[in-house]
C-alpha positions in Angstrom: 0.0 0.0 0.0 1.4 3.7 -0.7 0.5 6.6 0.0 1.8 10.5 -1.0 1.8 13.5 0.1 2.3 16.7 -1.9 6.1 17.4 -1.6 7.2 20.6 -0.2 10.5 22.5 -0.8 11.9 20.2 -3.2 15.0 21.5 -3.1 15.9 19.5 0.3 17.5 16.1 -0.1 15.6 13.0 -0.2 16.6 10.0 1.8 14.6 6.2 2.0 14.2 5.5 5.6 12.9 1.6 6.2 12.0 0.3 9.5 9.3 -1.8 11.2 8.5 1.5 13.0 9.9 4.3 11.0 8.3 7.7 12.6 11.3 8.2 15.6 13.8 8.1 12.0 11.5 10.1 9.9 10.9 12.7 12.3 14.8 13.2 13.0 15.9 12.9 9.5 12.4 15.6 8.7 13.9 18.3 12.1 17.6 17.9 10.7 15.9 18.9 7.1 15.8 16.2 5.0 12.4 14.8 2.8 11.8 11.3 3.8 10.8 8.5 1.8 9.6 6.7 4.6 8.9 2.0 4.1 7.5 0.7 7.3 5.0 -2.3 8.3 2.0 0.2 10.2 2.6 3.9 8.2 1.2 5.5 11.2 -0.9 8.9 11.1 2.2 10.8 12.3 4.6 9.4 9.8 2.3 10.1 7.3 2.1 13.8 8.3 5.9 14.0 8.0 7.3 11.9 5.6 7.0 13.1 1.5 5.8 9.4 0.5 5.3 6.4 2.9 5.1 2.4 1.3 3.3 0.0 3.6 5.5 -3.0 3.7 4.4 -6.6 5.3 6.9 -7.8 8.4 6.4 -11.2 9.5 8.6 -12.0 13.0 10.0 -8.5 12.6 11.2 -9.5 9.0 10.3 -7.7 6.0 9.0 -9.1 2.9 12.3 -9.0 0.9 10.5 -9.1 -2.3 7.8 -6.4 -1.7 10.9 -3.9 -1.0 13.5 -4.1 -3.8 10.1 -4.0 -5.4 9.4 -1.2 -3.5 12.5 0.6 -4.1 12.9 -0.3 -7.9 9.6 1.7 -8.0 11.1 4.8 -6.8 14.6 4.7 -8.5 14.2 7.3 -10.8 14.0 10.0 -8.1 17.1 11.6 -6.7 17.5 9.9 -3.8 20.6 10.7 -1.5 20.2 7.4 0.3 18.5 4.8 2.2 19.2 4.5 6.2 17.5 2.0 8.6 15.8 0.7 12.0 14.4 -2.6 13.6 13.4 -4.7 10.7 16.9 -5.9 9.1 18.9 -7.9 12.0 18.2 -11.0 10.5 18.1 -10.0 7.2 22.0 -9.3 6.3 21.9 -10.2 2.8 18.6 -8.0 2.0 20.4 -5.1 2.9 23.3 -6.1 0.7 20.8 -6.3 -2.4 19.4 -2.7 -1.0 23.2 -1.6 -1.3 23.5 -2.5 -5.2 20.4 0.0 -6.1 21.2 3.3 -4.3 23.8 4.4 -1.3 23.6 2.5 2.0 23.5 5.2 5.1 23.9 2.5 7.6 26.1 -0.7 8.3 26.7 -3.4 6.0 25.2 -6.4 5.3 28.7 -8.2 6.9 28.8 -6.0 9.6 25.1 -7.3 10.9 26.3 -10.5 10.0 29.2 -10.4 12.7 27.9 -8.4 14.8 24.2 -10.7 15.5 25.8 -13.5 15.6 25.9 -14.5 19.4 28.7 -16.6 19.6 31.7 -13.9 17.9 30.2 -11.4 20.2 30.7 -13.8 23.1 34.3 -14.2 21.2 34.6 -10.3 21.5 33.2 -10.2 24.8 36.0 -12.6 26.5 38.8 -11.6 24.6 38.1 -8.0 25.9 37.2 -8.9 29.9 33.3 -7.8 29.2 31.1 -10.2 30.5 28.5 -11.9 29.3 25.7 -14.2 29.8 27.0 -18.4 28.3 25.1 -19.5 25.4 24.7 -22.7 23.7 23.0 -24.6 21.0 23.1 -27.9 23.0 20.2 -28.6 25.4 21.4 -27.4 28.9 20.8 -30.9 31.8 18.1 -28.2 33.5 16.3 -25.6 31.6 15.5 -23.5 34.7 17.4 -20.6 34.6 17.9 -20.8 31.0 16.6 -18.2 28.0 15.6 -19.5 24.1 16.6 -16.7 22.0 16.4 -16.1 17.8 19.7 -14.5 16.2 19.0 -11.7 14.8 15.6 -10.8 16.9 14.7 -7.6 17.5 12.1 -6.0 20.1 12.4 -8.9 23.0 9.0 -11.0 21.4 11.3 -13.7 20.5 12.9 -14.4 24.0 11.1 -17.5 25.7 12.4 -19.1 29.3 13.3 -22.8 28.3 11.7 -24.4 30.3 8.0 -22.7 29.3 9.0 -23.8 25.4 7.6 -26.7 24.3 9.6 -27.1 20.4 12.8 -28.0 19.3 15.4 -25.4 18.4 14.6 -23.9 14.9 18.3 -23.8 13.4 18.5 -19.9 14.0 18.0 -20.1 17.6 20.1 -20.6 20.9 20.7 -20.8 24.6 21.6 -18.1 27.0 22.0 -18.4 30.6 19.1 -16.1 32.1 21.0 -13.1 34.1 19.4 -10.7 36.4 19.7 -6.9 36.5 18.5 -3.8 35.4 17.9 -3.2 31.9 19.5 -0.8 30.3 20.9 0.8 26.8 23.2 3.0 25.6 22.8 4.9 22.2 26.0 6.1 20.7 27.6 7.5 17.3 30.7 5.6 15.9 32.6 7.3 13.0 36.2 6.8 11.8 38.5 7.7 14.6 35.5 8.8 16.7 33.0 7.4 19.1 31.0 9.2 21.3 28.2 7.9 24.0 25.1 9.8 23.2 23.0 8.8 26.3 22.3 5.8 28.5 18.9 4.8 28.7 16.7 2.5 31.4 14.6 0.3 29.7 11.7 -2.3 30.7 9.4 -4.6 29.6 6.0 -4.7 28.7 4.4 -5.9 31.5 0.4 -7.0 30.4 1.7 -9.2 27.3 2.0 -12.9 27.2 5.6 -12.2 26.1 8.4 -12.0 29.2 10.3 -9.7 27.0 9.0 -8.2 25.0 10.2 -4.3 24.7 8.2 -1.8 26.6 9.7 1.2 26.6 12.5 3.4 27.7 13.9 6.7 29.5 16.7 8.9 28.3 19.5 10.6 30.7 20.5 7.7 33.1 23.2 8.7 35.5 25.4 5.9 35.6 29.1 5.7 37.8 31.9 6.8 36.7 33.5 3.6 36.6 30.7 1.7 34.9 30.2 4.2 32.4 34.5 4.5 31.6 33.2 0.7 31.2 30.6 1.3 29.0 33.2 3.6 26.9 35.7 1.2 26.3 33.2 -1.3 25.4 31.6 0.8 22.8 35.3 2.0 21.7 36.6 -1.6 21.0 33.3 -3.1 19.3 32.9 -0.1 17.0 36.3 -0.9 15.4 36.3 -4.6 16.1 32.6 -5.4 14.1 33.5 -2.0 11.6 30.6 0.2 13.4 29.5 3.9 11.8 26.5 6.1 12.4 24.2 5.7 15.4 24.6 2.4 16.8 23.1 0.6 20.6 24.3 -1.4 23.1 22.0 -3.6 25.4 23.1 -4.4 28.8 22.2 -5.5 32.4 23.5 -3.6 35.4 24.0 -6.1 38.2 25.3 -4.4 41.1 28.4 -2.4 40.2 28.6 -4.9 37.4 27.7 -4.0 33.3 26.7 -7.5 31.3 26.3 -6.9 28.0 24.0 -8.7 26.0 24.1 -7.6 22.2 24.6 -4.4 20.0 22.1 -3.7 17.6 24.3 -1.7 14.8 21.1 0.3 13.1 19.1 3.4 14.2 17.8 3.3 17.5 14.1 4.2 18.3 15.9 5.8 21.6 17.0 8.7 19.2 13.3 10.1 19.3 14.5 10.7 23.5 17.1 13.3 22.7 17.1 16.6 21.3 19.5 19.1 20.7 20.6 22.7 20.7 23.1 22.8 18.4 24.2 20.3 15.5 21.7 17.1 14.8 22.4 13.6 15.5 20.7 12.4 12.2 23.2 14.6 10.1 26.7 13.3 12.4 24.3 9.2 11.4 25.0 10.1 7.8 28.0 11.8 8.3 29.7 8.8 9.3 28.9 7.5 6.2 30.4 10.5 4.3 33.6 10.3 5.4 33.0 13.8 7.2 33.9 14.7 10.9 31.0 14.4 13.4 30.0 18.1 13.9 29.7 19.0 17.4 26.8 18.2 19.0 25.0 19.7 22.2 22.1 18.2 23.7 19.2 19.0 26.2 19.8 17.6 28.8 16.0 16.7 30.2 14.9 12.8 29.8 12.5 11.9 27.8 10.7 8.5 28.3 8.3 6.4 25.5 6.1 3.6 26.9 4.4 1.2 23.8 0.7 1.0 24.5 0.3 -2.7 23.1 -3.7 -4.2 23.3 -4.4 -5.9 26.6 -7.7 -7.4 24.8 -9.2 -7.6 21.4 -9.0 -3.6 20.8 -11.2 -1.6 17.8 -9.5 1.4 17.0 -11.8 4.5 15.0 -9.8 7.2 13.3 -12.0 10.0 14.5 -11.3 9.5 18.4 -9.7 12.2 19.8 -5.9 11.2 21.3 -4.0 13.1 23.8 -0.9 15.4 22.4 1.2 12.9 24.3 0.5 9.9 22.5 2.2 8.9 18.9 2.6 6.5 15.8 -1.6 7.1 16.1 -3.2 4.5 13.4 -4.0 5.6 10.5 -7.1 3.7 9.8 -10.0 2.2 11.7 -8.0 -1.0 12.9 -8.3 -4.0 15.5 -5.9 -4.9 17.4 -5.8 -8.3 18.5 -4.2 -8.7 22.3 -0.3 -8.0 22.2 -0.5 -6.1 18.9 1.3 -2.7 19.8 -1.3 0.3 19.1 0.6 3.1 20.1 3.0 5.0 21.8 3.0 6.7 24.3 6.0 9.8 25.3 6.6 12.0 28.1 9.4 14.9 29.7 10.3 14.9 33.6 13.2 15.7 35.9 14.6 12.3 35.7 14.9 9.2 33.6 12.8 7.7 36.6 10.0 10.5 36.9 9.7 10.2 32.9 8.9 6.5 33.1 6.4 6.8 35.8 4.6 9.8 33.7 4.7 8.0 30.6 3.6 5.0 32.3 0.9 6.2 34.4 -0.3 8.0 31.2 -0.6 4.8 29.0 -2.4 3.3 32.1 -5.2 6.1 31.6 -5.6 5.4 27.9 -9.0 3.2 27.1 -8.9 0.0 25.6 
């Protein structure tokens, strides 16, 4: 499905920005003054009010249909596009990002790069050759499941984490084991160019608590203090696996703090949806994301410094959605069409601004709580 909007000031570059979820991207790339071609599974209301033209693309466990988008793109290659850039969607997709790269310029990692960098067993390599710790994983089936995580490479968004001991099939050859640590959850979103990496902001995250999925991502805050030891830590962790897996442009790292104790569970080398909890007063952290990819210095960049927190609003029951209802100025990625959600679906977002990472997550919790279903 496609839809377009009439283009204004064509003069302004034109980037593709594909992702599951694209509207945190599009809005960024639209603020640092781009024209967005935006490909995403939902084409929510308020990517549609931002982006020049949006192409509805089906995901199936968070995969797009490869076909539909080189379709997709083949469609639009006679426009002067700059470049196509990309979020959640592509982890376990490697070699669809290397077909994107043959039809216009790839603003984001390559297809190799994902390849190394999901697969769990060289970042357990990189992990133990550099003294960072993390979780043991397996493919063989541990003597005791208790205490013990099923996992997909190359999974995005936490739906694809089961305990082992609650799942009843065999391994599919794409997933593994890892040993179930405790902690909190955190993240850290951070810009990697050549000679150049810089932390961006470390994030608490959670889950979402009303789904039948343990893990599945629920939302985050922006601004978390950390020590000055863990977050030296943090550093040379993000310093060494940006050269190590051949990192550029904005990048994450998911971790667990245990104590005084960082335990590092994957990077996801893409655009983070944790970009849409930052803002800045001078410079723009979509432009330094493509710069990387320019071979230009990162421009200085100077952020505000209150946290931000979003909280996905995902149907606790079946859910009928109307495109007239009035929604609060707080909420985002609004449907764009009457819709029903069946129970998990995720139906929107909701986004709030506090004093600290912890008073934003209790807003923007306490303000999905008030939303109807």
């Amino acid at each position: 499905m496609r839809m377009t909007l009439p283009a204004q000031m064509q003069n302004k570059p034109t980037i593709v920005i594909a992702a599951i979820s694209s509207r945190p991207y599009v809005k960024a790339a639209v603020d640092a003054g781009f024209e967005v071609i935006a490909i995403d599974a939902y084409v929510d209301s308020d990517t549609q009010s931002m982006a020049q033209d949006c192409i509805q693309i089906e995901c199936k466990q968070n995969q797009f249909d490869a076909e539909a988008l080189l379709a997709a793109l083949d469609s639009i290659s006679h426009r002067d596009i700059q470049g196509f850039s990309y979020g959640a969607g592509f982890e376990a997709q490697p070699e669809l990002i290397a077909q994107i790269q043959q039809r216009m310029t790839l603003l984001g990692n390559t297809a190799d790069t994902i390849r190394h960098c999901k697969n769990p067993f060289e970042f357990a390599q990189f992990c133990q050759e550099n003294h960072f710790y993390t979780p043991p994983i397996t493919l063989d089936t541990p003597s005791h499941l208790d205490g013990w995580l099923i996992k997909q490479v190359g999974g995005s968004g936490g739906a694809h984490v089961h305990h082992a001991q609650h799942y009843a099939s065999v391994l599919n050859p794409d997933q593994y084991y890892q040993r179930f640590q405790a902690g909190l959850s955190i993240s850290c979103l951070f810009i990697a160019a050549k000679d150049d990496v810089r932390i961006v902001g470390v994030n608490e995250q959670w889950v979402a608590a009303d789904t039948t999925m343990p893990f599945q991502y629920g939302g985050a805050a922006s601004h978390r203090d950390l020590e000055v030891s863990l977050l030296a830590e943090l550093t040379r962790f993000i310093s060494l696996a940006s050269k190590h897996f051949r990192l550029k442009g904005l990048n994450s790292v998911d971790a667990l703090l245990d104590g005084n104790q960082l335990v590092f569970l994957e990077i996801n080398p893409r655009l983070s949806a944790t970009i849409d909890l930052y803002a800045s007063n001078e410079g723009s952290l979509f432009t330094a994301h493509l710069s990387a990819f320019q071979s230009k210095a990162l421009a200085p960049i100077r952020l505000i410094g209150q946290p931000k927190a979003h909280h996905i609003v995902y149907a606790k029951q079946v859910t009928h959605i109307q495109t007239q209802q009035s929604w609060p100025d707080w909420v985002c990625d609004i449907p764009n069409k009457p819709q029903t959600f069946d129970i998990g679906m995720p139906i929107c977002t909701v986004i709030s601004a506090a004093e600290s990472a912890h008073a934003a997550k209790q807003l923007a919790q306490a303000r999905a709580a008030s939303l109807k279903q």
